[in-house]
ZAMITI-819466 format. One record per atom (N, C-alpha, C): residue in one letter; x negated, y, z. Coordinates in steps of 0.001 Angstrom, whole numbers, padded with zeros to 6 digits, always signed. Layout:
# ZAMITI-819466
AXYZ ...
//
This chain:
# ZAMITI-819466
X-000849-001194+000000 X+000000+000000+000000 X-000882+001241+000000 X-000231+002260-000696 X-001424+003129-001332 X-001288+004187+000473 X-002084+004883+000307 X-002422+006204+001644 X-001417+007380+001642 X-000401+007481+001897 X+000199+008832+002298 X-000918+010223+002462 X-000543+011038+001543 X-001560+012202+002109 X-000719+013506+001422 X-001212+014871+001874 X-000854+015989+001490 X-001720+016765+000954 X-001380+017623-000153 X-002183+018513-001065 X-001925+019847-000142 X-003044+019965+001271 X-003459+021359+002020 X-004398+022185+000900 X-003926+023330+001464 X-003974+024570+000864 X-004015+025297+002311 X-005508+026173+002357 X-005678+027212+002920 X-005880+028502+001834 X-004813+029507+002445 X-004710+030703+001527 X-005236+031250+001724 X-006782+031685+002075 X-007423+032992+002366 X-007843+034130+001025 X-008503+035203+001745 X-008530+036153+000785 X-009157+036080-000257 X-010301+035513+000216 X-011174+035176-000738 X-011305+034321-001183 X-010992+033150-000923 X-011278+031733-001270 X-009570+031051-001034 X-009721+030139-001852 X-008747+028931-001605 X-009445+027827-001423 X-008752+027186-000575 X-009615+026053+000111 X-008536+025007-000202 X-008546+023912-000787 X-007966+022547-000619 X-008779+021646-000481 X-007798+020337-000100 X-008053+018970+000579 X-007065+018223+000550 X-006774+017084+000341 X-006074+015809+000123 X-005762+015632+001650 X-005515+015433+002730 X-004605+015381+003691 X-004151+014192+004453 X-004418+013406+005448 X-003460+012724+005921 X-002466+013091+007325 X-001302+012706+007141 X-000404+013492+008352 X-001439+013267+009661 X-002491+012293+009816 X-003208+012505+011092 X-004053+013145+010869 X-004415+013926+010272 X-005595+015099+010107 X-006821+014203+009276 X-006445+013399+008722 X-008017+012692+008026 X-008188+013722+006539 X-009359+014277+006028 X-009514+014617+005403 X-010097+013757+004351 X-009474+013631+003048 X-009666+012309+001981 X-010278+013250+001137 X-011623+012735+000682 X-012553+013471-000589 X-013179+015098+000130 X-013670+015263-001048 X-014092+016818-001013 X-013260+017846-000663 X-013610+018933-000421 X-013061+020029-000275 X-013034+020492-001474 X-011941+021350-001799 X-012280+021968-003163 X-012370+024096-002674 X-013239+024608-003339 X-012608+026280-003058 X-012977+026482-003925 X-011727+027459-004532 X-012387+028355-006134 X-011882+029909-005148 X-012683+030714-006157 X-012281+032245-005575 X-010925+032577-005791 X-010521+033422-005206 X-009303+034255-004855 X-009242+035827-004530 X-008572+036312-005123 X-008758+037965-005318 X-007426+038407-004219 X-007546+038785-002733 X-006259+039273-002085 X-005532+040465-002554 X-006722+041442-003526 X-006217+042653-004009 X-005331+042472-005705 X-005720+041286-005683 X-005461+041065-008014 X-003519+040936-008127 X-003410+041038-009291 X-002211+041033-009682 X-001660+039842-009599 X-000888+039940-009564 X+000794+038180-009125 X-000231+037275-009597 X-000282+037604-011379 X-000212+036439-011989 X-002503+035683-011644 X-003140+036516-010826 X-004412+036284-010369 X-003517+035150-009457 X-003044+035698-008671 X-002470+035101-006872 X-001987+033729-006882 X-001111+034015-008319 X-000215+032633-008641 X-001292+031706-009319 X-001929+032422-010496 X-002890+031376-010643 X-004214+030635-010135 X-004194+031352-009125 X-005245+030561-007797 X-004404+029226-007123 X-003363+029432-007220 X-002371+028560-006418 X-002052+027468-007820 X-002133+027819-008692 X-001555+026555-009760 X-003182+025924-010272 X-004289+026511-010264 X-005593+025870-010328 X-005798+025030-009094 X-005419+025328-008243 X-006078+025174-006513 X-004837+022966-006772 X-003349+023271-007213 X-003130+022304-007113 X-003561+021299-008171 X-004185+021998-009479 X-004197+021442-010845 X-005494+020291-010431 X-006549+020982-009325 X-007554+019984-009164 X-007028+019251-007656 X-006580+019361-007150 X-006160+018021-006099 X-004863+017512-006913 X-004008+017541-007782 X-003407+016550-008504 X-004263+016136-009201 X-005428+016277-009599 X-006262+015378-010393 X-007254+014225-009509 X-007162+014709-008121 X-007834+013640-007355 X-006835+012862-006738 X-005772+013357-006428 X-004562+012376-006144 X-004274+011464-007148 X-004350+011619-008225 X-004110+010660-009033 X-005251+009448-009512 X-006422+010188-009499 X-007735+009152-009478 X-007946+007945-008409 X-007499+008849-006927 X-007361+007646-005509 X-006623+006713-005474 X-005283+007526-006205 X-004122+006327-006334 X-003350+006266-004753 X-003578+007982-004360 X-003137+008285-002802 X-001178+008780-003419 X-000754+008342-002116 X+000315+008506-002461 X+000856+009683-002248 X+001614+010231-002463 X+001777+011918-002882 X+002956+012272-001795 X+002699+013675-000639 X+003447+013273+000343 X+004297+014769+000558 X+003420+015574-000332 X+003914+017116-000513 X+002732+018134-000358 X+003239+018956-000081 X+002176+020332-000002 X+002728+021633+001184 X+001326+021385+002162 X+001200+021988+003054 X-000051+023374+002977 X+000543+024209+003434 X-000113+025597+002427 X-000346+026723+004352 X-001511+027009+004662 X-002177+027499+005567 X-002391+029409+005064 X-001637+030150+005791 X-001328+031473+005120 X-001185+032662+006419 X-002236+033282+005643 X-001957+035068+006672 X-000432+035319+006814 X-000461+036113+007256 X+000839+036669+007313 X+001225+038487+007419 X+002425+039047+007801 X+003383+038284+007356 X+004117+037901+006667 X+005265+036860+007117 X+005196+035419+005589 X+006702+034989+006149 X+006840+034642+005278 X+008813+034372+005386 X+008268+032862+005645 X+007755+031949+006400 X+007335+030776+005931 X+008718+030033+005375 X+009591+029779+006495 X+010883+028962+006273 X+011062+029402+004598 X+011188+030227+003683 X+011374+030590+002322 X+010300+030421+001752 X+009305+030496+002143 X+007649+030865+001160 X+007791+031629+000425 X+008164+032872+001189 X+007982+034401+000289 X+006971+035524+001314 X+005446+035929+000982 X+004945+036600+001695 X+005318+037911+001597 X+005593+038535+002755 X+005698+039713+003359 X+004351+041189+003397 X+003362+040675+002687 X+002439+041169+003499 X+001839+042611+002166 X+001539+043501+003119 X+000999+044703+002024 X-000449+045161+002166 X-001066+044143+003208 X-001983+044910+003306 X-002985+044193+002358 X-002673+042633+002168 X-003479+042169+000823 X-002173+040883+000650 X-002465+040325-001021 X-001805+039811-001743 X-000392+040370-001831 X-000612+041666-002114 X+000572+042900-002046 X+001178+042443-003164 X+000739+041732-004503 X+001058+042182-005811 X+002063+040678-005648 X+001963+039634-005065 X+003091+038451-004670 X+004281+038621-003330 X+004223+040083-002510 X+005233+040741-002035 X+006903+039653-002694 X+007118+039348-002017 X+008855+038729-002283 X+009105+037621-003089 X+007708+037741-003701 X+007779+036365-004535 X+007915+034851-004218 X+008662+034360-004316 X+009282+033018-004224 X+008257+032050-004269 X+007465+031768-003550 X+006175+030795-004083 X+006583+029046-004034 X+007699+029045-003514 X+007733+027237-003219 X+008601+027505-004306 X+008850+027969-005206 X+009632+027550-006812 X+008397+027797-007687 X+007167+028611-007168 X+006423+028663-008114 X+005061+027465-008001 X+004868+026848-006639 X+004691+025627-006826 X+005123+024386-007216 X+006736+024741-007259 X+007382+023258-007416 X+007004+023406-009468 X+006842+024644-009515 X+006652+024398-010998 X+004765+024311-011330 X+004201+024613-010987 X+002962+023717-010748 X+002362+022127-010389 X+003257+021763-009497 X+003467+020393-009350 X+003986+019379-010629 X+005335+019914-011239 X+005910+019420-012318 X+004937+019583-013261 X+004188+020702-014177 X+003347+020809-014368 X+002374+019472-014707 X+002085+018827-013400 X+001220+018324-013025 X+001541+016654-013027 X+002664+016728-013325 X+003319+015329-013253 X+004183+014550-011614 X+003458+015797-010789 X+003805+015179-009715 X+005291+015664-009118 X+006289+015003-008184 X+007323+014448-007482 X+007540+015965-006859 X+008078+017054-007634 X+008138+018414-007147 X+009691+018453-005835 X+010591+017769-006048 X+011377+017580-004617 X+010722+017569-003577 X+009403+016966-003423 X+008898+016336-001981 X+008808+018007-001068 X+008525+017588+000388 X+008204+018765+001026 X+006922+020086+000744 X+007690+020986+000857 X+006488+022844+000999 X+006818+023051+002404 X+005537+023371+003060 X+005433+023821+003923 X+004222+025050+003959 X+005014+025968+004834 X+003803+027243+004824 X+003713+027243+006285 X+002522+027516+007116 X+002288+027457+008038 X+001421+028325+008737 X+001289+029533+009676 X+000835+030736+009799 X-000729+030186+010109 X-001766+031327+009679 X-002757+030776+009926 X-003254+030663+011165 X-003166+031328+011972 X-003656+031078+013437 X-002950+029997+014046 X-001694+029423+013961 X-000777+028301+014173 X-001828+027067+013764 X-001762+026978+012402 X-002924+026169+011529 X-004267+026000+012493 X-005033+027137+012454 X-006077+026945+013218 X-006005+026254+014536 X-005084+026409+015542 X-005174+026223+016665 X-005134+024669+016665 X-003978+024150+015901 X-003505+022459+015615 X-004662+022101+015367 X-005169+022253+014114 X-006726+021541+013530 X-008052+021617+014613 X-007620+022235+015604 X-008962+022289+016369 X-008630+021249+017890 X-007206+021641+018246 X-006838+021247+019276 X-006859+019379+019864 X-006805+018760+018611 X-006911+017206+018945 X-007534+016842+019832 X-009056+017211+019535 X-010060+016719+020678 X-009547+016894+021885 X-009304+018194+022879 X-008195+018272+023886 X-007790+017896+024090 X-006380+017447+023356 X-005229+016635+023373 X-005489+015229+023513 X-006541+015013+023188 X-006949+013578+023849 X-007726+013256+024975 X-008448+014320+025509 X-008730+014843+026246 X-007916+014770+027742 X-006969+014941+027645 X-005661+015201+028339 X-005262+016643+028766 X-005876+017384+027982 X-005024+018921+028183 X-004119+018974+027155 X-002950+019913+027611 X-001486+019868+027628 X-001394+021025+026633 X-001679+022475+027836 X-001563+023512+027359 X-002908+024229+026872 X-002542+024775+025368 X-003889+025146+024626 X-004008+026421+023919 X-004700+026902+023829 X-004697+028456+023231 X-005743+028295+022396 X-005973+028989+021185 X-007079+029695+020871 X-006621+031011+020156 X-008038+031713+019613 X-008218+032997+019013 X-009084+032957+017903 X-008174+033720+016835 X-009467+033337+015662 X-010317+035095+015278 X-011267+035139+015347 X-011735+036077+015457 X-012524+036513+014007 X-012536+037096+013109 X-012596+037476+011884 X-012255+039043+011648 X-011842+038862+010179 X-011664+040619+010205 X-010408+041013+010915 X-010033+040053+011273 X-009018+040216+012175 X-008641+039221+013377 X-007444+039750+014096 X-007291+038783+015351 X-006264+037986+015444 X-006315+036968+015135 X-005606+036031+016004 X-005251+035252+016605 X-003760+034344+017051 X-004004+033853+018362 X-002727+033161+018485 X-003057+031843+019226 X-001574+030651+018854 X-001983+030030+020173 X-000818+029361+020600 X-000844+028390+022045 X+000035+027441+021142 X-000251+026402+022074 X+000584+024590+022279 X+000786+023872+023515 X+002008+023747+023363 X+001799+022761+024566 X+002453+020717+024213 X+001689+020403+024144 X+001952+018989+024546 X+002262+018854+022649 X+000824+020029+022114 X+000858+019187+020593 X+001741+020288+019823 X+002748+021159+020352 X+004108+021744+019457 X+003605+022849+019501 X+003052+023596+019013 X+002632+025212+018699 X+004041+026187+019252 X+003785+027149+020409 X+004947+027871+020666 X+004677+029155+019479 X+005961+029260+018716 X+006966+030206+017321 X+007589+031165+017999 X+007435+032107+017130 X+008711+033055+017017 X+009910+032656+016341 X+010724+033347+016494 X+011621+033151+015572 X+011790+033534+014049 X+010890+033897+013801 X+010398+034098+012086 X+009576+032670+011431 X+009179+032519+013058 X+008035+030518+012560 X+006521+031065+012806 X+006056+032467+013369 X+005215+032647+013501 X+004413+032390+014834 X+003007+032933+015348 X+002887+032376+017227 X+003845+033370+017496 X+004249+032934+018744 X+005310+033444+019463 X+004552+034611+020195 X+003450+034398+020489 X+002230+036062+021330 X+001974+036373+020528 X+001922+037470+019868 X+001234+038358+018847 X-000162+039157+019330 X-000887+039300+019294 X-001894+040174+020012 X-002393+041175+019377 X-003155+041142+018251 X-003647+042126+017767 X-003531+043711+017502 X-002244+043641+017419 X-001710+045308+017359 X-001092+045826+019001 X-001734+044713+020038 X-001380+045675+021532 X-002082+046538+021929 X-001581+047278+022472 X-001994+048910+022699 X-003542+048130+023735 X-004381+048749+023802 X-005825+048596+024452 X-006532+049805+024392 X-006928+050033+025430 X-007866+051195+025777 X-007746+052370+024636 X-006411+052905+024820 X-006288+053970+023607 X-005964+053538+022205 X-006202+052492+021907 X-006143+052084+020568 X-005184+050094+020129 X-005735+049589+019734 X-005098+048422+019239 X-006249+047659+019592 X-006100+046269+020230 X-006776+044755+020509 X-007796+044659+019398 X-007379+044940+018073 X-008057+044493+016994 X-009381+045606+016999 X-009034+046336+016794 X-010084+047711+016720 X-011324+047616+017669 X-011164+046726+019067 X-012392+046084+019352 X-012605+044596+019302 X-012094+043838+019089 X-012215+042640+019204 X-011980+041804+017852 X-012714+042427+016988 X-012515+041511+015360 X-014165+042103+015329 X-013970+042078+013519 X-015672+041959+012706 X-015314+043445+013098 X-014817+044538+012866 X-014987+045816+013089 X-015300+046313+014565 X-014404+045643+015475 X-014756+045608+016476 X-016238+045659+016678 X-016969+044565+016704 X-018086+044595+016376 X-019038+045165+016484 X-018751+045675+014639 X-019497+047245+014666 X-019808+048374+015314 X-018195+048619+015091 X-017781+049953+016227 X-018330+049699+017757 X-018835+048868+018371 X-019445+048477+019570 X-020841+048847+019604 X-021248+047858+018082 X-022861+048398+018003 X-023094+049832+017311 X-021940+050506+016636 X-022216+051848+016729 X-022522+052085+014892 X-022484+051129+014236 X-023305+051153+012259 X-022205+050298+011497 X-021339+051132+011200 X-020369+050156+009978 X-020693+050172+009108 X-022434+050273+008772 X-022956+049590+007329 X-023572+047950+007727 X-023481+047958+008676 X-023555+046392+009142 X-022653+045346+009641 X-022454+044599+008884 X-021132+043378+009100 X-021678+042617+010389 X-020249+042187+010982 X-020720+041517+012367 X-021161+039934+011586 X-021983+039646+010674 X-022467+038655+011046 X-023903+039234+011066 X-024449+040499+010206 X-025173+040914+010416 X-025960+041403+011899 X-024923+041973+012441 X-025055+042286+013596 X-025714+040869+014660 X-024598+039922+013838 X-024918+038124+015062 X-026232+038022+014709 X-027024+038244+013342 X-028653+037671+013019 X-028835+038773+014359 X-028758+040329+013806 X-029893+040761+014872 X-030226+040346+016037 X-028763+040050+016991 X-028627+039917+017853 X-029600+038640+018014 X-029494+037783+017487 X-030225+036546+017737 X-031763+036783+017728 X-031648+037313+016886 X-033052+037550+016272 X-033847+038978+018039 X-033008+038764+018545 X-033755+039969+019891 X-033342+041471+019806 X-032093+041938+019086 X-032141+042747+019148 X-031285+043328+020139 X-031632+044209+020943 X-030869+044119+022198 X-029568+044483+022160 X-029167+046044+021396 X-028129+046746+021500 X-027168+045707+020561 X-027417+045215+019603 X-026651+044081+019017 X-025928+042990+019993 X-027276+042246+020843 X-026660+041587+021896 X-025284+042376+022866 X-025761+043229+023285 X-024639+043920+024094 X-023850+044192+023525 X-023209+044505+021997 X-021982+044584+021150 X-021317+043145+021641 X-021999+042122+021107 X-021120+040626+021028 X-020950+040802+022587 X-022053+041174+023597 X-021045+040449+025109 X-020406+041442+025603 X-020197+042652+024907 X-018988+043798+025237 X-017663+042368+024490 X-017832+042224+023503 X-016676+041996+023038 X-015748+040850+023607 X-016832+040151+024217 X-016593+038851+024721 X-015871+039072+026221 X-016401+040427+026550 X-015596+040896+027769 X-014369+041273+027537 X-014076+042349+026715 X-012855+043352+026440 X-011384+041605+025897 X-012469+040769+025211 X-011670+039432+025085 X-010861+038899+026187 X-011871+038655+027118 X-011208+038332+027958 X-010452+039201+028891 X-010467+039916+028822 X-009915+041385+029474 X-008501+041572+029049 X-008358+041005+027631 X-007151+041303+026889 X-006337+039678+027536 X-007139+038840+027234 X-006354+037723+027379 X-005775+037086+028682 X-006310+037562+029201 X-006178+036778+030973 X-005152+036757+031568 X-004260+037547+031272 X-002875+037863+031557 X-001996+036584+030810 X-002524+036986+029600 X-001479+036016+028616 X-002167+034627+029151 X-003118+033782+029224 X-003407+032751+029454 X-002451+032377+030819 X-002524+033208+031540 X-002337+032938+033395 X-000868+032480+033399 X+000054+033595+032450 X+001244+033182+032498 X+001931+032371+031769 X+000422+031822+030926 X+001477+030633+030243 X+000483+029302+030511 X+000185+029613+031296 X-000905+028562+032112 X-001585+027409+031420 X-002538+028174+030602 X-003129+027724+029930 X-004273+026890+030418 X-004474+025739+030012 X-005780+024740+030100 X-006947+024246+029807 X-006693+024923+028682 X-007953+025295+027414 X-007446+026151+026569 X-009065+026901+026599 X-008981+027503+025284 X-010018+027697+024300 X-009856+027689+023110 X-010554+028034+021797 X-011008+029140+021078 X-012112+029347+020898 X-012520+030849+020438 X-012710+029828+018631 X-012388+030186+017696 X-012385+030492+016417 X-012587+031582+015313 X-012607+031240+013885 X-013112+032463+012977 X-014170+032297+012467 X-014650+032916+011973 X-016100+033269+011632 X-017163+033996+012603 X-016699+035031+013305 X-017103+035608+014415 X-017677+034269+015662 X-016726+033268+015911 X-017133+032632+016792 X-018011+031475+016277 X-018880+031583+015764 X-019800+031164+015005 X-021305+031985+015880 X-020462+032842+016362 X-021672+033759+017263 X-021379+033690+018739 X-020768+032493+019119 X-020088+032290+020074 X-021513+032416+021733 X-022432+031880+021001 X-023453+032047+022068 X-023882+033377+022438 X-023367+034546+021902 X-024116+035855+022267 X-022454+036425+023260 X-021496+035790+023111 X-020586+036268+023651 X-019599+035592+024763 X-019653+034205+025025 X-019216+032773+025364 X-019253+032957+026703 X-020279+033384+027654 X-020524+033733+029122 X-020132+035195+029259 X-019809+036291+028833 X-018615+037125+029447 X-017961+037247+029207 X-017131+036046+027648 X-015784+035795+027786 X-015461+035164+029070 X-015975+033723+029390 X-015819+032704+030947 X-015791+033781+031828 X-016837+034506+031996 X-016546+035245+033268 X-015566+036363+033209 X-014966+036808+032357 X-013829+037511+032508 X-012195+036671+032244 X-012854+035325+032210 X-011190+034461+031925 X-011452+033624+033778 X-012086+034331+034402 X-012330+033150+035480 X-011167+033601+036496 X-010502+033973+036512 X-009282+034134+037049 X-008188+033412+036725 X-008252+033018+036127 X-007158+032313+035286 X-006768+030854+036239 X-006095+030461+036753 X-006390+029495+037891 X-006423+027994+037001 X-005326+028054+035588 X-005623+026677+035248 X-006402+026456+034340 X-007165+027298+033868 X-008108+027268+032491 X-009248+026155+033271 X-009322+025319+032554 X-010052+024433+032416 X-011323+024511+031479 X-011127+024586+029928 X-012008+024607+029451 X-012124+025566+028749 X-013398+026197+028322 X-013893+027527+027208 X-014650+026903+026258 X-014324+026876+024933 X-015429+026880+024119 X-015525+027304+022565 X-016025+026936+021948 X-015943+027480+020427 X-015733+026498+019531 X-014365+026672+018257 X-014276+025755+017186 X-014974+025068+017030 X-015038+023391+016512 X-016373+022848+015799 X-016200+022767+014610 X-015039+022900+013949 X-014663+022753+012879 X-013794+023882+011936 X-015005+025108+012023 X-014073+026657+011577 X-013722+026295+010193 X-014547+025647+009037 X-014586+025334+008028 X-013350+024778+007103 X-012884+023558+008329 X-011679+022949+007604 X-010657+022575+008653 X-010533+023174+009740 X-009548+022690+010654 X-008543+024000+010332 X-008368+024474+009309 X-006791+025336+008789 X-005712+024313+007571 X-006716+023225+006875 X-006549+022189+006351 X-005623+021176+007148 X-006765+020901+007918 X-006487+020232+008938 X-004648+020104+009772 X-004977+021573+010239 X-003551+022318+011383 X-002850+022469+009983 X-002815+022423+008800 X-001318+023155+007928 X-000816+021511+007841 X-001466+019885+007772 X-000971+019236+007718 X-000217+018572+008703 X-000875+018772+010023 X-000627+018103+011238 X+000770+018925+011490 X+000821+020212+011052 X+001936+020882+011063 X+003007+020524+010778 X+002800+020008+009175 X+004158+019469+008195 X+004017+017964+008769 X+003200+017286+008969 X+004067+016505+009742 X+004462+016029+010644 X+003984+017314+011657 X+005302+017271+013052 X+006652+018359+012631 X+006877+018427+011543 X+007651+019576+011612 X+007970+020516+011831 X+006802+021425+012215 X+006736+022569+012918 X+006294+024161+011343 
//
């Protein structure tokens, strides 16, 4: 009997990322990423999305994996329940556009079983699932993480079920809360960052070499940030009594310059158990968009 699997799709700005899928998170074959333009016109947006499936229907069909639908990992915000994105600040030019009719016609396309399930699934939701297993076997319950990039965000679970809004998004929003005069994000993303070390001609990964590399005032950007992190979060963890949590992104890739005054500013927290950083920033949005569709969430 052939393998059940799903054609994941992570939507990022720059890249599209697919993978062949199994509802337990096994990743079958290669990864595939071709570029992606968040600023280009529909028909760029749409055709990242009909290339992105044109080559995992061509490996689905070589494996002889059985075809289980398409689970799609996406910024927001995003109508998910419809698969129509909301969003203006990039992939503006697919605004309202109907995308699960414009995959089901990519799929057909493709020869493949276009009835089966679309699922869109917010990306920080995504992230948190794809990382959270280890835990969960672990025996922690309740789980948080934060994905830290050019932007912020941030999803809890408990007992495996990602807590939603009622749009299908995380149910805590963080990034746009008011903080020290300004918004969460403005210190605690890649700009953040900067604006800490003081040179927005330097990207915070730039900033992570210096820092590594001895540079001091760099260092003190990442463990400002790692503070004001936990500064922001401690509240939200405490009251939803969290057990672990996950730092994610690209940013937490620099997790060692910032990791000890996040802990020491989450040490209040009475049930936090564990702190640490993604192991799998790469493909656990793959990962969380399938584990998603098939818990139904």
């Amino acid at each position: 009997m052939s393998e059940l699997v799903y054609i994941a799709i992570d939507a990022g700005g720059t890249y599209f990322k697919s993978a062949l899928v199994t509802p337990e998170g096994e990743i079958k074959g290669p990864i595939s990423s071709i570029p992606s333009d968040s600023s280009g016109s529909a028909e760029t947006i749409l055709g990242a999305y009909r290339e992105t499936i044109h080559i995992q229907a061509a490996a689905l069909c070589e494996n002889g994996y059985k075809f289980g639908g398409v689970c799609i990992d996406t910024p927001g915000p995003f109508d998910l329940k419809n698969g129509i994105s909301l969003m203006e600040h990039k992939f503006a030019a697919i605004k309202g556009i109907d995308l699960k009719t414009h995959i089901r016609s990519c799929l057909e396309a493709e020869g493949l079983d276009s009835g089966l399930p679309i699922s869109f699934t917010h990306d920080s939701t995504a992230f948190l699932l794809g990382e959270a297993a280890p835990l969960e076997r672990a025996g922690y319950r309740r789980i948080a993480g934060v994905m830290l990039g050019t932007g912020l965000g941030f999803a809890m679970a408990i007992d495996g079920r990602p807590l939603l809004s009622p749009t299908g998004g995380p149910a805590v929003s963080i990034w746009a809360r008011p903080f020290k005069g300004k918004i969460a994000e403005d210190f605690i993303s890649g700009r953040g960052v900067q604006a800490l070390y003081g040179d927005s001609t330097k990207s915070a990964l730039d900033i992570e070499r210096l820092a590594k590399a001895g540079d001091e005032k760099a260092a003190e950007a990442y463990a400002e940030m790692g503070s004001l992190l936990g500064e922001l979060l401690a509240p939200i963890l405490t009251e939803y009594k969290i057990e672990a949590f996950i730092a994610g992104g690209q940013i937490s890739r620099g997790f060692s310059l910032f990791g000890e005054t996040l802990k020491a500013a989450l040490a209040g927290v009475p049930t936090l158990k564990y702190i640490g950083a993604a192991e799998n920033v790469d493909t656990c949005h793959l990962v969380g968009a399938a584990l998603a569709a098939a818990r139904g969430v």
